[in-house]
VEXTORPA-947428 format. One record per residue (C-alpha): x, y, z. Coordinates in steps of 0.25 Angstrom, whole numbers, padded with zeros to 4 digits, always signed. Layout:
BEGIN
XYZ/...
END
This chain:
BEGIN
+0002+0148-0093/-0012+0151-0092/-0012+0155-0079/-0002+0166-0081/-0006+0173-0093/-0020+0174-0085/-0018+0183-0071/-0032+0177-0066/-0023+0163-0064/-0011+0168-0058/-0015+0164-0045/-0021+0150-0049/-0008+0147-0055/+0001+0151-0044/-0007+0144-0034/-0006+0132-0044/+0010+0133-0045/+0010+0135-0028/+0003+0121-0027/+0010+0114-0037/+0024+0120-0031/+0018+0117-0014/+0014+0103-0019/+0026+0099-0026/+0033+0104-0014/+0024+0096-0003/+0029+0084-0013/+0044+0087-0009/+0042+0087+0003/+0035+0074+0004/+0046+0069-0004/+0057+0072+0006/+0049+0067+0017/+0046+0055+0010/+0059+0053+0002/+0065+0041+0008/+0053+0033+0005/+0052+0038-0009/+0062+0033-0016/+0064+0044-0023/+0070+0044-0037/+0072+0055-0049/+0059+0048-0056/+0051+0045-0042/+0053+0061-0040/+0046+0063-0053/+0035+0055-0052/+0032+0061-0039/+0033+0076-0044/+0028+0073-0057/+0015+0068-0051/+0015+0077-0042/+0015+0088-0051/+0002+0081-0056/-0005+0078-0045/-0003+0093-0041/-0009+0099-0052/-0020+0092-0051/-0023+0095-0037/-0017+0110-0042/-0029+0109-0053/-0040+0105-0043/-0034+0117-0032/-0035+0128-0047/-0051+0123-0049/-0058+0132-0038/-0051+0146-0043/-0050+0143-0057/-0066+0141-0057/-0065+0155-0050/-0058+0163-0060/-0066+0156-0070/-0077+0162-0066/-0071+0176-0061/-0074+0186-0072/-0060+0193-0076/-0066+0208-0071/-0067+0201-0057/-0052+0197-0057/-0049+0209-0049/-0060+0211-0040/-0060+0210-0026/-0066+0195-0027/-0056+0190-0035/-0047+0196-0028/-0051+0188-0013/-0053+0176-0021/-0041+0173-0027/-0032+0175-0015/-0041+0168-0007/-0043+0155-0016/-0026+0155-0018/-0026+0155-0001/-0037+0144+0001/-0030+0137-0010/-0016+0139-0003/-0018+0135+0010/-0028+0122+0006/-0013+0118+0000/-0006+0121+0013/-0014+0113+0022/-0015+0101+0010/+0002+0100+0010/+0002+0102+0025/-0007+0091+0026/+0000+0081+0014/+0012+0085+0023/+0006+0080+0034/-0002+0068+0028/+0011+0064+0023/+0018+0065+0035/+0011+0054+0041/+0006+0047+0028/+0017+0047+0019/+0006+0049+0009/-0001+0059+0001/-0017+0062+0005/-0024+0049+0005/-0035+0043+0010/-0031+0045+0024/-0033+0060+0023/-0045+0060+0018/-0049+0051+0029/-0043+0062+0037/-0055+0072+0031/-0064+0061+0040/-0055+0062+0053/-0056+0080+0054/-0054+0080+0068/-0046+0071+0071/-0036+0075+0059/-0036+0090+0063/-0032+0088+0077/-0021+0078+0074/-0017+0089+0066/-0020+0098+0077/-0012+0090+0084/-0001+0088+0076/+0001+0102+0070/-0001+0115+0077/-0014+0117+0069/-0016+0131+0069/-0002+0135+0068/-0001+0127+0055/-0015+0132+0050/-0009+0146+0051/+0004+0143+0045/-0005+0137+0033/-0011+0150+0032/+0000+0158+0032/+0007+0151+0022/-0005+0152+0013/-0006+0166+0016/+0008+0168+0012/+0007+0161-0001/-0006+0169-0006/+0001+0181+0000/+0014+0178-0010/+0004+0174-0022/-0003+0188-0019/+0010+0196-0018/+0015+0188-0031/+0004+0196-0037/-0004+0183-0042/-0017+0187-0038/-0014+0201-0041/-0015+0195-0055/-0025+0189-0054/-0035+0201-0053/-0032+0206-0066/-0033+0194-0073/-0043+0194-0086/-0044+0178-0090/-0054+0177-0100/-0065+0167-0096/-0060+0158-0109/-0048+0155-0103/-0051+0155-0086/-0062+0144-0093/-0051+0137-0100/-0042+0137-0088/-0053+0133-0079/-0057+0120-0089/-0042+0116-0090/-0041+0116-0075/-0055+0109-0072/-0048+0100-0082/-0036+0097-0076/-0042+0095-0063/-0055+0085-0071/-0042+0076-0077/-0035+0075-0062/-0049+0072-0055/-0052+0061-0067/-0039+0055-0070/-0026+0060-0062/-0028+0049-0050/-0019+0050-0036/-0014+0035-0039/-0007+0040-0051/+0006+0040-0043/+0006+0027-0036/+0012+0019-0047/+0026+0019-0041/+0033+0012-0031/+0035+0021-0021/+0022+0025-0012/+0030+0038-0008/+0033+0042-0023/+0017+0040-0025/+0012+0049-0012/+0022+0060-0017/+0018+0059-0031/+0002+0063-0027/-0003+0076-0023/-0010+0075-0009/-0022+0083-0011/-0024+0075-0024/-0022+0063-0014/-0033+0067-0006/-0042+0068-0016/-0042+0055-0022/-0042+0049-0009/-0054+0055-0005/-0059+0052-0019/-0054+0037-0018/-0057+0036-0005/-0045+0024+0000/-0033+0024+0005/-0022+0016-0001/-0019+0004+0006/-0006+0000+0000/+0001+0013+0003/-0005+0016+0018/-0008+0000+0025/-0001-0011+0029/-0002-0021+0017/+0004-0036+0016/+0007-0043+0003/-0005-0043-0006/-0007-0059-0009/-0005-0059+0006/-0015-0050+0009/-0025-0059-0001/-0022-0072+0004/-0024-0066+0019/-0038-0061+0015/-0041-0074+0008/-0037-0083+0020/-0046-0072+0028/-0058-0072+0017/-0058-0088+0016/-0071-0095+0020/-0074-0109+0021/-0086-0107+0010/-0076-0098+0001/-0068-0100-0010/-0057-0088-0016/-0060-0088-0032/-0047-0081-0036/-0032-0082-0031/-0024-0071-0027/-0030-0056-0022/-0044-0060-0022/-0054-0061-0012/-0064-0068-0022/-0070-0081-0017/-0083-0090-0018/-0092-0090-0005/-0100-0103-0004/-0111-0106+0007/-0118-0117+0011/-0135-0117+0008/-0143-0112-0003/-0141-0098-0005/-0152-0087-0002/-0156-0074-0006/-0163-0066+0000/-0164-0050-0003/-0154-0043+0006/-0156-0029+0010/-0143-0023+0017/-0146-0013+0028/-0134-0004+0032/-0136+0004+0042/-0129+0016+0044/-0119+0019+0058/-0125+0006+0065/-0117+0004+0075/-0118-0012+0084/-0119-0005+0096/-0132+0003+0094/-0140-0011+0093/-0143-0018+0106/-0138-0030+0101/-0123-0021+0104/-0125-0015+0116/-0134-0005+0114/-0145-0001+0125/-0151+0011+0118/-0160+0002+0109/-0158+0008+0097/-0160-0005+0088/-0170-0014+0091/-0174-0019+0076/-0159-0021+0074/-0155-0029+0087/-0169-0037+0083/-0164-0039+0071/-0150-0042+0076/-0157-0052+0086/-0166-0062+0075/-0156-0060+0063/-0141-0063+0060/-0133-0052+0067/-0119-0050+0066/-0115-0046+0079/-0099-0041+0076/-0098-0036+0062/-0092-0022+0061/-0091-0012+0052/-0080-0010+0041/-0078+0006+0043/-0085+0017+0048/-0092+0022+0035/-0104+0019+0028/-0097+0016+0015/-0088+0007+0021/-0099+0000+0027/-0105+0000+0014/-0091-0006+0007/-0091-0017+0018/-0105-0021+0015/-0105-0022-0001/-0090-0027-0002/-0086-0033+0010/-0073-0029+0012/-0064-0022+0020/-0063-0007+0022/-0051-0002+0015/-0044+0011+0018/-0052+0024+0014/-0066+0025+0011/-0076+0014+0007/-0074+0008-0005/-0090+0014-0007/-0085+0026-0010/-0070+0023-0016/-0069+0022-0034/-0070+0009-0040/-0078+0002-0032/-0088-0003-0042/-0091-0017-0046/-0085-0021-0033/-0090-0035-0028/-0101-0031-0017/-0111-0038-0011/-0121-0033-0020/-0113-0040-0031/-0115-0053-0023/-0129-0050-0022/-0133-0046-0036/-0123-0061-0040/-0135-0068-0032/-0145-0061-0039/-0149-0049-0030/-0151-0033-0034/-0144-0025-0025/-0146-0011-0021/-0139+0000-0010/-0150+0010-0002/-0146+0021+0002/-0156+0032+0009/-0146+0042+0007/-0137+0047-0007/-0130+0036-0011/-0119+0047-0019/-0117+0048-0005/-0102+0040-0001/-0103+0034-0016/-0113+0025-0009/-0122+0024-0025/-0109+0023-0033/-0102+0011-0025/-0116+0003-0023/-0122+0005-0037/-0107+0004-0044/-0108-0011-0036/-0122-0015-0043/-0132-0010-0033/-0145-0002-0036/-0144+0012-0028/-0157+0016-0023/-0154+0029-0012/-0159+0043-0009/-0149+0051-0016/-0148+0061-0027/-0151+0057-0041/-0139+0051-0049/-0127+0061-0049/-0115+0062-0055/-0105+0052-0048/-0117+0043-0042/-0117+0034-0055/-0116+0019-0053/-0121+0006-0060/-0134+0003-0053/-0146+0009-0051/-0152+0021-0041/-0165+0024-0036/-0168+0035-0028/-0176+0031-0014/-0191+0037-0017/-0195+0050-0011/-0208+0043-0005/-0200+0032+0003/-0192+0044+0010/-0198+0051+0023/-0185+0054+0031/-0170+0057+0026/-0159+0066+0031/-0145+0069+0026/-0142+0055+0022/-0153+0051+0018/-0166+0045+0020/-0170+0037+0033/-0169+0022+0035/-0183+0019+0034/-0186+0027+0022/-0172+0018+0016/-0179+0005+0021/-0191+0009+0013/-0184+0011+0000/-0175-0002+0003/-0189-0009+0004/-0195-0002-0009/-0184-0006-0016/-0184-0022-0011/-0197-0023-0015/-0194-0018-0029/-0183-0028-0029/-0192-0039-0023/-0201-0037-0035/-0189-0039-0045/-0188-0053-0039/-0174-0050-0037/-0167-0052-0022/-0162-0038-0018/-0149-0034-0009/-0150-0019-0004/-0138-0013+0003/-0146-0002+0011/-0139+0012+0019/-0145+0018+0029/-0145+0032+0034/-0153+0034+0045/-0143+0031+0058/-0132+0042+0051/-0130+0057+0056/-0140+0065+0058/-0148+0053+0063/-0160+0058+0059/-0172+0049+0054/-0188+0052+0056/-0195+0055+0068/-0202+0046+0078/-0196+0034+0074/-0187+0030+0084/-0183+0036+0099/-0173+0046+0094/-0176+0059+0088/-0173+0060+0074/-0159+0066+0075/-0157+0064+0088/-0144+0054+0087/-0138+0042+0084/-0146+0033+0092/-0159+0038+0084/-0153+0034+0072/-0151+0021+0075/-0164+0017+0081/-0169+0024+0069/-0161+0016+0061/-0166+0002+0069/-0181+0008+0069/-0180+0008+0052/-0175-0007+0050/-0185-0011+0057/-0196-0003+0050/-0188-0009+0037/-0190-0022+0041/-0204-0022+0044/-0206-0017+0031/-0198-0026+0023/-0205-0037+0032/-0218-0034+0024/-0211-0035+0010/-0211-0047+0002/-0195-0049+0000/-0194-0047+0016/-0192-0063+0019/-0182-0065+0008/-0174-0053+0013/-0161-0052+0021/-0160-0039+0030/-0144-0034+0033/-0143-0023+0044/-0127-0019+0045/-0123-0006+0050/-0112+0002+0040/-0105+0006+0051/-0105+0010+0065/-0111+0022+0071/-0100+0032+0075/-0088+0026+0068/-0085+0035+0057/-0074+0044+0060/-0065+0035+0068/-0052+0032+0061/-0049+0022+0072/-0053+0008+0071/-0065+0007+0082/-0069-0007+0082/-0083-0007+0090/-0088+0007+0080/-0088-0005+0069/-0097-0015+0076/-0110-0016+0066/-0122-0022+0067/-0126-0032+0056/-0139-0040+0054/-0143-0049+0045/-0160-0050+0045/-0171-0061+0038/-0160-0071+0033/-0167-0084+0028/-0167-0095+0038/-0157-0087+0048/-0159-0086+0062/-0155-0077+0071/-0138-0075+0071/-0128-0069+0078/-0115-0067+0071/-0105-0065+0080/-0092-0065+0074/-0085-0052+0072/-0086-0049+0059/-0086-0037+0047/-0097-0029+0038/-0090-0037+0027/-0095-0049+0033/-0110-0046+0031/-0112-0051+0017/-0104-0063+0017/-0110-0068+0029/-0125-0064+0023/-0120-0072+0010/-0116-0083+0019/-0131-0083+0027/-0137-0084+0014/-0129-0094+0008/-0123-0088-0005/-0112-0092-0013/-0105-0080-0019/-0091-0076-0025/-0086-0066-0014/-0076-0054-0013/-0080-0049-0001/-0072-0048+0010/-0083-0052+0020/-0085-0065+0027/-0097-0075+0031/-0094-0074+0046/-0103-0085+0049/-0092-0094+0039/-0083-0106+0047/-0070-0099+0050/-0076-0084+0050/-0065-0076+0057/-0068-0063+0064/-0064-0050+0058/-0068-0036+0057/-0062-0025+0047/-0064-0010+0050/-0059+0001+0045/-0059+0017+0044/-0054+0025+0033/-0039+0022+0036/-0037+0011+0045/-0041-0003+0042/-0046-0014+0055/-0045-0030+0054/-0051-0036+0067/-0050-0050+0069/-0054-0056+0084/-0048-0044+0092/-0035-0041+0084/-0037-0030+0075/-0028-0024+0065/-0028-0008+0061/-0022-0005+0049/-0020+0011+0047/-0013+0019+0034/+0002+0020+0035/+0002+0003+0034/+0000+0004+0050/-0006-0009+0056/-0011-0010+0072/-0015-0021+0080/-0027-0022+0089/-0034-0029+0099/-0048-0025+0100/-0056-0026+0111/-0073-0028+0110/-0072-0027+0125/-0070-0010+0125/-0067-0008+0111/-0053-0006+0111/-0041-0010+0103/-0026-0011+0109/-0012-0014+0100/-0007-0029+0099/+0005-0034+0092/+0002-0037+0076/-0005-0050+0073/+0001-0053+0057/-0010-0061+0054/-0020-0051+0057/-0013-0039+0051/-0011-0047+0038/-0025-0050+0038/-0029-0036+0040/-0021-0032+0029/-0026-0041+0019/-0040-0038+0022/-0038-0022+0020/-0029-0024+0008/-0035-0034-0001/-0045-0025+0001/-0040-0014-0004/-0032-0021-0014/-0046-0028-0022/-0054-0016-0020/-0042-0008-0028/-0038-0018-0038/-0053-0023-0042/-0055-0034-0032/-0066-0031-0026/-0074-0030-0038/-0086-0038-0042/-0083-0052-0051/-0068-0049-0049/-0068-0065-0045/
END
């Protein structure tokens, strides 16, 4: 072999054949533990070691990179000088013991999971305190800290006694052949990146034999990449044409019609009146919480031109929040569906051409744009909204490598920016472009939807000075009068532009304030704001029915009297026969609320049963309610389902 004829690589391949020989080991192990739910047979045992000799190359490949680029560029007189001769043991150790604490953890992960890394750990990455003290709790910590050092220790101590990076130091690999060897490995590791995917086990029958087959830290990997958790293998599930004729009987509206049989959500919405269509610019304004507006409770008067406008306009006065993410409230907003398990389909693969709310606009003849005063690389914010039909027009970088969609982007002009910080540039410098870019628009003679995000009431709550009571940077509270103070500066501009009076104003809040973080089901840190300004011919309303972010569109559509094919999950609340019901989730547990009986649905297919109280915000165990657990389920599932198999994709009707 290459690396043995060539003393430079001795240490590279032995560290290669310890992993492979650890991993396959870890794999055993698992095996056993797991073995009377595998249903283990001569073939299933070489599909599992088959693949996972596979998958372990592959991570085997990705672990070489680092020190392979480093005695690619190590001239061979250096081999045995005093650099080399710290480096290499030094790379072997931190190599060693990041494998320890990995098959610890997989140990662990599996323990309690039955599962390779998935989502759920990457979520972990999110949760650092609380993880390390229950580990701290669970484990004596320092005790197995040490023992992991030791044993690294007594492994590199082995390899150096073997005489491997003795050898090492009197290698003489000419630079041909370490670039050869460097290309081939850069190669290996460019085909498992590209086209080795971690679902290439899961054609069998058996979810143990599947989980065994992978390699966990692979795992990990594509589940921070893909950002989801499977539901089939890890949540309750009911009979799929169940699931779909629940959500149907729970979709079904006295002005709907379903235009397809079967696992399908698609259906004609009908409303009463002519149809109207006036410009819409959506406002979504970061961590709003309802209980900073007096309209909630609040005595601090942070918002007077929102409780204003909460006061003259159509207000909804229980909607909450899907998650406790930007992105997740930006998924709610555009689609309309239910928060599945792991990130926001935002930032998750293959969530093009879906059928958004912008596609329901540009069918009525709209233009549709997203604003940004920030990057929008950032969170794959340009990449989802511009791979969905809208126009990009943010503060970012120019157009990098990976922030390529179908649509165009515009870069918000130097001379409409007077204030920005970390994440971008202040609200009232965002209106300004939101109301540049109308105008143009306007003159087009074409009616616009903007989905506008805001920045300015996000950590470090800075924003310029002597605008509102609260120093710049002071706190929360100064971010969100600040927040108040630029609406209404935005309105009173827009009120002085001709497309003003033939325009509809939404303010919704992405999420609340303080909510990220929390992986248990808060109900009150979901309570949003929302507000629908200068409808045609509307009076003043209050909507008081509990209901969901996905709701917002639908019940707009409804207010202005559209006829439309649908395959959003939201509903016209103002509709006949409207039932209450809120959907919230975090990365890994799912919430269904209807009336005060709410259902939690957690990995490892656990369901709990709540009463919710609004009185002091707390929840307590009742027995199961069927009907409501099964409605749960098929909301979270056929969600999940369409947006895996193509469902949830634009003219799939």
């Amino acid at each position: 072999m290459f690396t043995l004829r060539n003393k430079n690589y001795r240490p590279l391949a032995g560290f290669a054949a310890m992993f492979l020989a650890f991993s396959t080991g870890l794999r055993l192990v698992l095996l056993i533990i797991s073995f009377k739910n595998a249903d283990l047979t001569i073939l299933a045992f070489l599909r599992i070691f088959g693949f996972g000799l596979l998958f372990d190359i592959g991570v085997a490949s990705f672990f070489l990179l680092p020190y392979g680029m480093y005695l690619l560029i190590l001239p061979p007189r250096w081999s045995g000088s005093l650099l080399n001769r710290i480096v290499t043991p030094v790379f072997f150790f931190l190599g060693t013991l990041i494998l320890m604490f990995s098959f610890f953890a997989e140990f662990t992960f599996w323990l309690e999971f039955e599962s390779r890394f998935n989502f759920i750990a990457v979520d972990y990455l999110v949760y650092t305190y609380e993880v390390v003290r229950n580990i701290n709790e669970s484990y004596p910590l320092p005790v197995l800290i040490s023992c992991m050092v030791a044993v690294t220790g007594i492994i590199t101590w082995a390899f150096a006694y073997s005489g491997i990076f003795r050898s090492a130091y009197f290698g003489v690999t000419p630079f041909s052949k370490r670039a050869g060897f460097f290309i081939g490995l850069l190669s290996v590791a460019g085909i498992y990146a590209t086209f080795i995917g971690n679902g290439l086990p899961e054609r069998g029958r058996n979810r143990y034999q599947d989980e065994l087959a992978k390699a966990g830290i692979y795992s990990f990997f594509s589940a921070f990449r893909n950002n989801e958790l499977n539901f089939d293998h890890f949540y309750y599930l009911m009979d799929d044409k169940e699931a779909f004729a629940t959500i149907r009987d729970a979709l079904q509206e006295p002005n709907s019609q379903f235009l397809r049989d079967g696992a399908s959500i698609w259906r004609r919405i009908r409303n009463k009146g002519p149809e109207m269509h006036p410009n819409v610019i959506l406002v979504t304004i970061e961590s709003l919480s309802a209980d900073f507006l007096a309209r909630f409770g609040n005595r601090q008067h942070l918002t007077p031109v929102l409780d204003s406008l909460a006061r003259e306009n159509v207000v909804f006065d229980s909607m909450y929040a899907t998650g406790t993410r930007t992105v997740r409230g930006m998924e709610a907003l555009s689609l309309a569906v239910p928060p599945t398990p792991g990130s926001s389909i935002v930032r998750r693969p293959g969530n093009a051409n879906l059928s958004t709310v912008g596609a329901l606009f540009r069918s009525k003849g709209y233009t549709t744009s997203f604003l940004y005063g920030g990057d929008g690389f950032f969170d794959n914010m340009n990449a989802f909204f511009g791979n969905n039909g809208y126009n990009i027009i943010d503060k970012g970088r120019n157009l990098v490598l990976g922030d390529r969609f179908n649509a165009s982007r515009t870069q918000i002009p130097d001379s409409l920016i007077h204030f920005s910080n970390a994440w971008g540039i202040c609200d009232e410098d965002l209106y300004a472009a939101v109301i540049r870019d109308a105008g143009e628009q306007y003159r087009r003679g074409k009616p616009f939807f903007d989905f506008v995000m805001t920045t300015s009431n996000h950590r470090p709550f800075t924003y310029p000075d002597g605008k509102v009571g609260y120093p710049s940077g002071s706190g929360r509270e100064g971010a969100v009068q600040y927040t108040d103070y630029a609406i209404g500066q935005f309105l009173e501009a827009a009120r002085k532009e001709p497309w003003f009076s033939n325009t509809v104003f939404v303010f919704v809040a992405d999420h609340c304030a303080s909510s990220a973080g929390k992986n248990e089901i808060d109900v009150a840190k979901y309570h949003i704001p929302a507000i629908i300004c200068n409808l045609p011919n509307m009076h003043p309303d209050s909507i008081q029915q509990r209901c969901s972010q996905i709701d917002l569109f639908p019940t707009l559509f409804g207010l202005l009297s559209w006829n439309y094919n649908s395959n959003l999950y939201g509903l016209d609340v103002r509709q006949p026969g409207y039932h209450p019901r809120i959907l919230l989730g975090t990365y890994q547990k799912l919430a269904y609320m209807e009336n005060d009986s709410m259902i939690i649905l957690s990995p490892q297919r656990r369901v709990e049963t709540m009463r919710y109280s609004t009185v002091n915000d707390s929840q307590s165990p009742i027995p199961a309610d069927d009907r409501i657990v099964h409605k749960a389920t098929a909301y979270y599932q056929t969600a999940y389902r369409l947006f895996k198999n193509g469902g949830l994709r634009e003219g799939r009707q």
